[in-house]
C-alpha positions as CSV (number, residue, x, y, z in Angstrom):
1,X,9.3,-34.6,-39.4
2,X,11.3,-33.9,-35.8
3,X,14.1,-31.6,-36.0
4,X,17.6,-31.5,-34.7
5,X,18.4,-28.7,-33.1
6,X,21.3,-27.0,-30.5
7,X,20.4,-27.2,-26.9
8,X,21.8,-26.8,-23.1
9,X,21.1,-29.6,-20.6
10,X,21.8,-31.0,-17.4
11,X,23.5,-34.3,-17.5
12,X,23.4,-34.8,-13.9
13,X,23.1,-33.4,-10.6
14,X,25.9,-30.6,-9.8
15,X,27.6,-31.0,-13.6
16,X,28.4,-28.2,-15.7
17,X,25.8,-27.9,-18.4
18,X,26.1,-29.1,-21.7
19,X,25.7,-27.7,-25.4
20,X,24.1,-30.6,-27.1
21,X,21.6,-32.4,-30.0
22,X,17.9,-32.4,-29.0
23,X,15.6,-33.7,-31.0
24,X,12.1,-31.7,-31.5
25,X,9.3,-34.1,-32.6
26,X,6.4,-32.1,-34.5
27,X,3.6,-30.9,-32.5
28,X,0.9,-33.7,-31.7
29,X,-2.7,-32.6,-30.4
30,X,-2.9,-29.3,-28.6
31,X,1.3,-28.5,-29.2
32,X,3.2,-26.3,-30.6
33,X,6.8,-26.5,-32.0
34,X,8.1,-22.4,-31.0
35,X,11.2,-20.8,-32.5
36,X,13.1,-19.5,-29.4
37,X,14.3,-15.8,-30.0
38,X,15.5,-15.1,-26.4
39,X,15.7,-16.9,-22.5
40,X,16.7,-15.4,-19.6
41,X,19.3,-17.2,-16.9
42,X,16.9,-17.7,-13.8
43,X,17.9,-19.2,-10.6
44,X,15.5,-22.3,-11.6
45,X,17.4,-23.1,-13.9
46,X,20.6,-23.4,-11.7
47,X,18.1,-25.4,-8.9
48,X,17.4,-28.1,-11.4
49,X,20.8,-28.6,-12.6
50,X,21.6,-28.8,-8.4
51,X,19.5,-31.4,-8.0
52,X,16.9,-29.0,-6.3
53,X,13.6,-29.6,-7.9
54,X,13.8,-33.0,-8.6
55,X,16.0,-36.2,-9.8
56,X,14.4,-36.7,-13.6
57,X,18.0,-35.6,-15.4
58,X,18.9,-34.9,-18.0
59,X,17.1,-31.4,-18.1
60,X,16.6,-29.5,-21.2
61,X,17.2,-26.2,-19.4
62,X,15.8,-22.6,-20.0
63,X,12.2,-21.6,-19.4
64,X,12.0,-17.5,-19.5
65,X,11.7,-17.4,-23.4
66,X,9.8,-15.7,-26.1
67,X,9.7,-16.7,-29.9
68,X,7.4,-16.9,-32.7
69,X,5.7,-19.9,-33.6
70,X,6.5,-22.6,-36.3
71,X,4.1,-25.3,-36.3
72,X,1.3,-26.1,-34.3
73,X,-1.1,-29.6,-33.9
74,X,-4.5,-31.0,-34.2
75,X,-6.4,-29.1,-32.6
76,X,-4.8,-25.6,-31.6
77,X,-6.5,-22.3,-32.3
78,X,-5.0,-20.5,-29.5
79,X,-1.9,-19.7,-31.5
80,X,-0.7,-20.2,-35.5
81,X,2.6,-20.0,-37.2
82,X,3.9,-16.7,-37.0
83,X,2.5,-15.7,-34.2
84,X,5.0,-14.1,-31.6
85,X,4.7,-15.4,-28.2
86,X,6.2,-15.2,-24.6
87,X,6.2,-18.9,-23.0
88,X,4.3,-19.9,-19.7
89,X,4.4,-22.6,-17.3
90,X,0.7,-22.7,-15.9
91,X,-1.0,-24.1,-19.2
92,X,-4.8,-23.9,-17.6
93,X,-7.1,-26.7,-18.0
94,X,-10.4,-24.9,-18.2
95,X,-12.2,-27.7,-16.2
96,X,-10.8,-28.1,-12.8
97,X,-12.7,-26.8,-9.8
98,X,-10.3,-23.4,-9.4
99,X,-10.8,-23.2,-13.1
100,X,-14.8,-23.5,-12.8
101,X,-14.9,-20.9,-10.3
102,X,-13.6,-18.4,-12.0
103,X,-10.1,-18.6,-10.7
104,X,-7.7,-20.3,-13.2
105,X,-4.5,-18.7,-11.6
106,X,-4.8,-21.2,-9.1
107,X,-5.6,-24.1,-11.3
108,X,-5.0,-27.8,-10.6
109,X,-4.0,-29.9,-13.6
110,X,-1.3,-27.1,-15.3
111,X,-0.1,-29.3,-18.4
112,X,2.4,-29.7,-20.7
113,X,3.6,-31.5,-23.9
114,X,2.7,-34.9,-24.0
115,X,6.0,-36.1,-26.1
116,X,9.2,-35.9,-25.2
117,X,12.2,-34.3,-26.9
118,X,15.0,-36.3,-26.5
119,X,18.8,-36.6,-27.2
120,X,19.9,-38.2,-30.7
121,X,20.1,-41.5,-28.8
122,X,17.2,-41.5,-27.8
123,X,17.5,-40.5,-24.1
124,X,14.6,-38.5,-22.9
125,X,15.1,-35.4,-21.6
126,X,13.1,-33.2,-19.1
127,X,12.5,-29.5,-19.9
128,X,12.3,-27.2,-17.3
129,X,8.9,-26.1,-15.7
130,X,7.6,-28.0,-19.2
131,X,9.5,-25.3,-21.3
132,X,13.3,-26.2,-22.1
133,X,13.7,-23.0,-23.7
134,X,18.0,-23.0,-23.9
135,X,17.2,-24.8,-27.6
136,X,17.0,-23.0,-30.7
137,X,13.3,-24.5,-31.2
138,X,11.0,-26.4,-27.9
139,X,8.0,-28.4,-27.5
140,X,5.3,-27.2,-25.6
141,X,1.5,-27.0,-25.2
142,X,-0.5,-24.6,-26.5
143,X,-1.6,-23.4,-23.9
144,X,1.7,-22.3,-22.8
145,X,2.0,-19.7,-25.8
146,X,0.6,-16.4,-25.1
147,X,0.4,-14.4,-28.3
148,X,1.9,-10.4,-27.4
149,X,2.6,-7.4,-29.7
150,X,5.6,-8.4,-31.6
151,X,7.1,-4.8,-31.7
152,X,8.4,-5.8,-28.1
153,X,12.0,-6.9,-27.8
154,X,12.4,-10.9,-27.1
155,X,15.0,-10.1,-24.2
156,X,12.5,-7.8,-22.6
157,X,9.3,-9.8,-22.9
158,X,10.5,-13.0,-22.7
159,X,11.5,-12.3,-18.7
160,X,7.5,-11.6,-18.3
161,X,7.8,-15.6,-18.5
162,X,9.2,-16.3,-14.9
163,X,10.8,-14.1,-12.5
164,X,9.4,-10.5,-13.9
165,X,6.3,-12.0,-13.7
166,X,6.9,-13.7,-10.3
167,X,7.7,-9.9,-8.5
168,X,4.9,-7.7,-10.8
169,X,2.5,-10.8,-9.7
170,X,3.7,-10.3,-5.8
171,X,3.3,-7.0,-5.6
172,X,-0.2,-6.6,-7.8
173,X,-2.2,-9.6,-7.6
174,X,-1.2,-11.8,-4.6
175,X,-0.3,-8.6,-2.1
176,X,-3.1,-6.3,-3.5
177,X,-0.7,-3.2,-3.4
178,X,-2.7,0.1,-3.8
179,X,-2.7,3.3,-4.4
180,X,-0.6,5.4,-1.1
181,X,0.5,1.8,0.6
182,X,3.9,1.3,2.0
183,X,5.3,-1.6,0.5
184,X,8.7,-3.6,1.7
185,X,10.7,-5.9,-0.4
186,X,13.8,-8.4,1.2
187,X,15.7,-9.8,-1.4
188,X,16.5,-7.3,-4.3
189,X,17.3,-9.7,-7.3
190,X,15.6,-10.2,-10.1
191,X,12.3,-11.3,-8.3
192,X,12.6,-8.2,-5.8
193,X,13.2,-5.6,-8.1
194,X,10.7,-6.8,-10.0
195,X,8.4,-6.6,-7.2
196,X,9.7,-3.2,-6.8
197,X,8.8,-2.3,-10.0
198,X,4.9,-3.8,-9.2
199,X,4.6,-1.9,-6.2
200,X,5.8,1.5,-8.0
201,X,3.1,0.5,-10.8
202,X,-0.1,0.1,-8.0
203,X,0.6,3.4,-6.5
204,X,2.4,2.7,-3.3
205,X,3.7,5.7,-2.1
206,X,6.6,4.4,0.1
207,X,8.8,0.8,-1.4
208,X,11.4,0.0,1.0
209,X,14.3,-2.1,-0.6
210,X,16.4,-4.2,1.6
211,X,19.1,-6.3,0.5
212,X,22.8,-6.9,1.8
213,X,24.2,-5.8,-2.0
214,X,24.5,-2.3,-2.7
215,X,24.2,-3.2,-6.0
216,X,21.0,-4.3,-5.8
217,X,19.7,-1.1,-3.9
218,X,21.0,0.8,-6.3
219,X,19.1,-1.4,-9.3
220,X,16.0,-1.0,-6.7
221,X,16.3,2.3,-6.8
222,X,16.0,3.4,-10.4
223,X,13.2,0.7,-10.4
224,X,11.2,2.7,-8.0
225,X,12.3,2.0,-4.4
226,X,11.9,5.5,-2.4
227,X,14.0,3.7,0.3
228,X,16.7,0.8,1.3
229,X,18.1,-1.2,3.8
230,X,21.3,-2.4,4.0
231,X,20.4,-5.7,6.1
232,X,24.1,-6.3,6.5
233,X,24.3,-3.3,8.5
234,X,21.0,-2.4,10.0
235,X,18.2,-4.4,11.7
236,X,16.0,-4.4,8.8
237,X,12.4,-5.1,10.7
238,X,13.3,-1.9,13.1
239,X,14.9,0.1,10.0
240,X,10.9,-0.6,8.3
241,X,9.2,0.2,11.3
242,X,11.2,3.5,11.5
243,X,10.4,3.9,8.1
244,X,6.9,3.6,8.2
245,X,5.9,5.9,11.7
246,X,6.9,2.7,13.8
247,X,4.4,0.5,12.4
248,X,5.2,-1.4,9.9
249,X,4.8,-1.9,6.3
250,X,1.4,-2.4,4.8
251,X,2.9,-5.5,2.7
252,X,6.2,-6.9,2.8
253,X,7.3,-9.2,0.1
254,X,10.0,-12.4,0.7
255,X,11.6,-12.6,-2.3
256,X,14.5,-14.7,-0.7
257,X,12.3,-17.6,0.8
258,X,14.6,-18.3,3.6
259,X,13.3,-18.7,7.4
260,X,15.4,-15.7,9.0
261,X,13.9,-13.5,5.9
262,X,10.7,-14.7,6.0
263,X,10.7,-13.6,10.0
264,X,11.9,-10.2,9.0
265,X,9.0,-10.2,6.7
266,X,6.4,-11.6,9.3
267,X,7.6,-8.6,12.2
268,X,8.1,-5.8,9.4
269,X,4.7,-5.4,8.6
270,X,1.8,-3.2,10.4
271,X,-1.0,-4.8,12.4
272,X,-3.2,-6.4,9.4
273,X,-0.9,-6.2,7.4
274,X,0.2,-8.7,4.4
275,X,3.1,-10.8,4.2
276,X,3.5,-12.5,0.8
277,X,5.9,-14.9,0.2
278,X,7.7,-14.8,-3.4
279,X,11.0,-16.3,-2.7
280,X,11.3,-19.8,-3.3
281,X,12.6,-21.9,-0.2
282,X,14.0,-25.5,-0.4
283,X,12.5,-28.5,1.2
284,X,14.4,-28.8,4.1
285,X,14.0,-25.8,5.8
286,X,11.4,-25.1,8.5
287,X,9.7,-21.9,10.1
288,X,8.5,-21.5,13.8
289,X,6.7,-18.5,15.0
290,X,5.1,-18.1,18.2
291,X,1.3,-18.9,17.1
292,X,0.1,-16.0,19.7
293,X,1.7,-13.6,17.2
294,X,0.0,-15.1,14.5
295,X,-3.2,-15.0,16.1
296,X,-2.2,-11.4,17.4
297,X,-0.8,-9.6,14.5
298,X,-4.0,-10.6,12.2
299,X,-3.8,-9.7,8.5
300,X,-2.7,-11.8,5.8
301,X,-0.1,-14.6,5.2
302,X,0.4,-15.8,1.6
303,X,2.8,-17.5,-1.0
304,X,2.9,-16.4,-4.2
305,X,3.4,-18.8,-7.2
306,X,4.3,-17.1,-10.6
307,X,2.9,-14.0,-8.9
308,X,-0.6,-15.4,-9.3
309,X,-1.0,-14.7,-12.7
310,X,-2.9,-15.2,-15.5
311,X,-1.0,-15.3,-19.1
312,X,-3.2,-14.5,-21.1
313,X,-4.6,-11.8,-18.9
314,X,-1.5,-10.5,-17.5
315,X,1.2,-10.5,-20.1
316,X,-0.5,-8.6,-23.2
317,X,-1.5,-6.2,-20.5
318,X,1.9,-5.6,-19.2
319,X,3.5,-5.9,-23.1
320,X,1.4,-2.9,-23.9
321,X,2.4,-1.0,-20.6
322,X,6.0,-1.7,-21.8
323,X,5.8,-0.5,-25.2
324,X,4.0,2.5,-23.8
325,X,7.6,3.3,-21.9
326,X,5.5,2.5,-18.0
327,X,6.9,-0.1,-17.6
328,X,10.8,-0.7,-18.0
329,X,11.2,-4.6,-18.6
330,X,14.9,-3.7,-20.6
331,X,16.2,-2.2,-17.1
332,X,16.0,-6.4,-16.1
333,X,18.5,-7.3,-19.4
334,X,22.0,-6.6,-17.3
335,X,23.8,-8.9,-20.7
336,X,22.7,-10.9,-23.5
337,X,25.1,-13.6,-24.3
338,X,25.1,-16.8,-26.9
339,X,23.7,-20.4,-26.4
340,X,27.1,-21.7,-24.7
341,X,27.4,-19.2,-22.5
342,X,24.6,-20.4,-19.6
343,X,27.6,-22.0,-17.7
344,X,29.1,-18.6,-17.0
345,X,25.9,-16.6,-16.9
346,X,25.1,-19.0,-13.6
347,X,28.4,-17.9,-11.9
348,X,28.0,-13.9,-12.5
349,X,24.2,-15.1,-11.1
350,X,25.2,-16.5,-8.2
351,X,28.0,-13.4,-7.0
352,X,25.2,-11.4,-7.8
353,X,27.1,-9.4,-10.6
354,X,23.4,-9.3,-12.8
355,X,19.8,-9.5,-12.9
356,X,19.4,-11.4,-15.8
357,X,21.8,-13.0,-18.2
358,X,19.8,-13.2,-21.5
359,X,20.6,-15.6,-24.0
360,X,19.8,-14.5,-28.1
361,X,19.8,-16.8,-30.8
């Protein structure tokens, strides 16, 4: 029997969110109904409601969750009711050709629920990245549950669901970090300290933080930078070189996803090196580089999406390393605050005042 339960939405494009009805169908085939515990305040979340992913309003917002399981459908064995889980958006299909070759981080038909939860009208609504996690109980695939030690706190593990992920991902499995690299990170938010954190965990032996929020350095810091930039004052490609015996970084993460950064990124890293690109940019902006340099400077130029992760590989893994005190996911929590208070949390995100708003239920 479908369920009415509290939930935040995006009416339309630019509005201030909304506390409202939304109605949960039970799970069909493959889904699962989840119990939301916790959901972090990400940028996406402000992106949808601006119109910046895509037009399909109203949003269910909220997609950096953990809870425990309700109900499930025909068919699932991946999860049962009870069962505490942190809530993904790349639901792998297993049959794809990335899949088939051993590479489902990178698969091609990610899914989702199949029904829609909608408003007691009967208005559809569209959850964010498949999630819609600012509801006291979503709809999602199976597939998007990965069951983790429940001894971990939801505020903590439930940010391993986006941008935690996102940076650990940058820095460990899309820039191959290792043992004695130097590492660089523009952009210090959530993502970037994050990536921070990653780049601390693989060994490098010299993380340069650069931002143009002392704030942020200072968050960087305690997360593991050894160094920072204050961009707003310094040249931050010459302050890495200097940094790093004039040559560059090893691997320097974007984790702001704007041309001028991404540039920074490109010239602060050593011959060979690896730019990775974390930061998400929006679709009208464009990047020229002179294509000798690219040719020139040789190396590696990626984009990083969800940190190239695997859910079920990668967040049990990191849940343990967190309970284990190696890896300090709470340092992330800067509030936790109720259902109705996403509206606010956006503005304290956007001057920069946190790194993650965390909303409990």
């Amino acid at each position: 029997m479908a369920q009415q339960v509290r939930g935040v939405i995006a009416r339309s494009k630019g509005a201030p969110v909304e506390l409202v009805t939304v109605v949960v169908p039970d799970p069909g085939p493959g889904e699962a109904v989840v119990r939301i515990q916790a959901c972090g305040v990400c940028h996406t979340d402000l992106h949808y409601r601006e119109g910046g992913i895509n037009d399909e309003f109203p949003f269910l917002l909220g997609h950096e969750a953990a809870g425990v399981v309700e109900s499930v459908g025909e068919g699932v064995d991946e999860v049962a009711p009870g069962d505490f889980v942190i809530l993904n958006w790349r639901a792998v299909c297993g049959r794809c050709r990335a899949c088939r070759r051993g590479r489902p981080w990178y698969c091609f038909a990610t899914h989702n629920a199949k029904q829609k939860m909608t408003l007691t009208d009967g208005t559809e609504l569209s959850p964010a990245l498949g999630i819609g996690a600012f509801a006291e109980k979503t709809l999602v695939a199976a597939g998007q549950c990965t069951k983790v030690d429940p001894a971990a706190s939801p505020a903590a593990a439930g940010l391993l669901g986006c941008g935690v992920m996102a940076g650990l991902g940058a820095a460990i499995n899309t820039g191959g970090v290792g043992r004695g690299d130097s590492v660089a990170v523009i952009g210090c938010g959530g993502v970037g300290s994050a990536a921070v954190l990653g780049a601390r965990l693989a060994g490098a032996s010299r993380i340069i933080a650069v931002d143009v929020d002392a704030r942020k350095l200072a968050a960087a810091q305690k997360l593991g930078a050894t160094h920072t930039v204050d961009s707003s004052a310094a040249d931050a490609v010459e302050a890495i070189r200097e940094l790093t015996g004039g040559n560059g970084a090893d691997v320097v993460i974007d984790a702001v996803g704007r041309p001028e950064t991404y540039k920074q990124a490109f010239y602060a890293r050593d011959l060979a090196g690896t730019v990775v690109l974390v930061g998400v940019p929006t679709p009208e902006m464009q990047l020229e580089l002179p294509l000798l340099d690219v040719f020139g400077r040789g190396g590696a130029l990626k984009s990083s999406w969800y940190g190239d992760c695997l859910p079920s590989r990668d967040f049990p893994m990191l849940i343990d390393l967190y309970l284990q005190g190696r890896l300090d996911l709470d340092a992330f929590v800067s509030e936790t605050i109720p259902l109705d208070g996403v509206e606010q949390a956006f503005e304290r995100m956007h001057k920069g005042e946190v790194l993650r708003s965390v909303v409990l239920f």
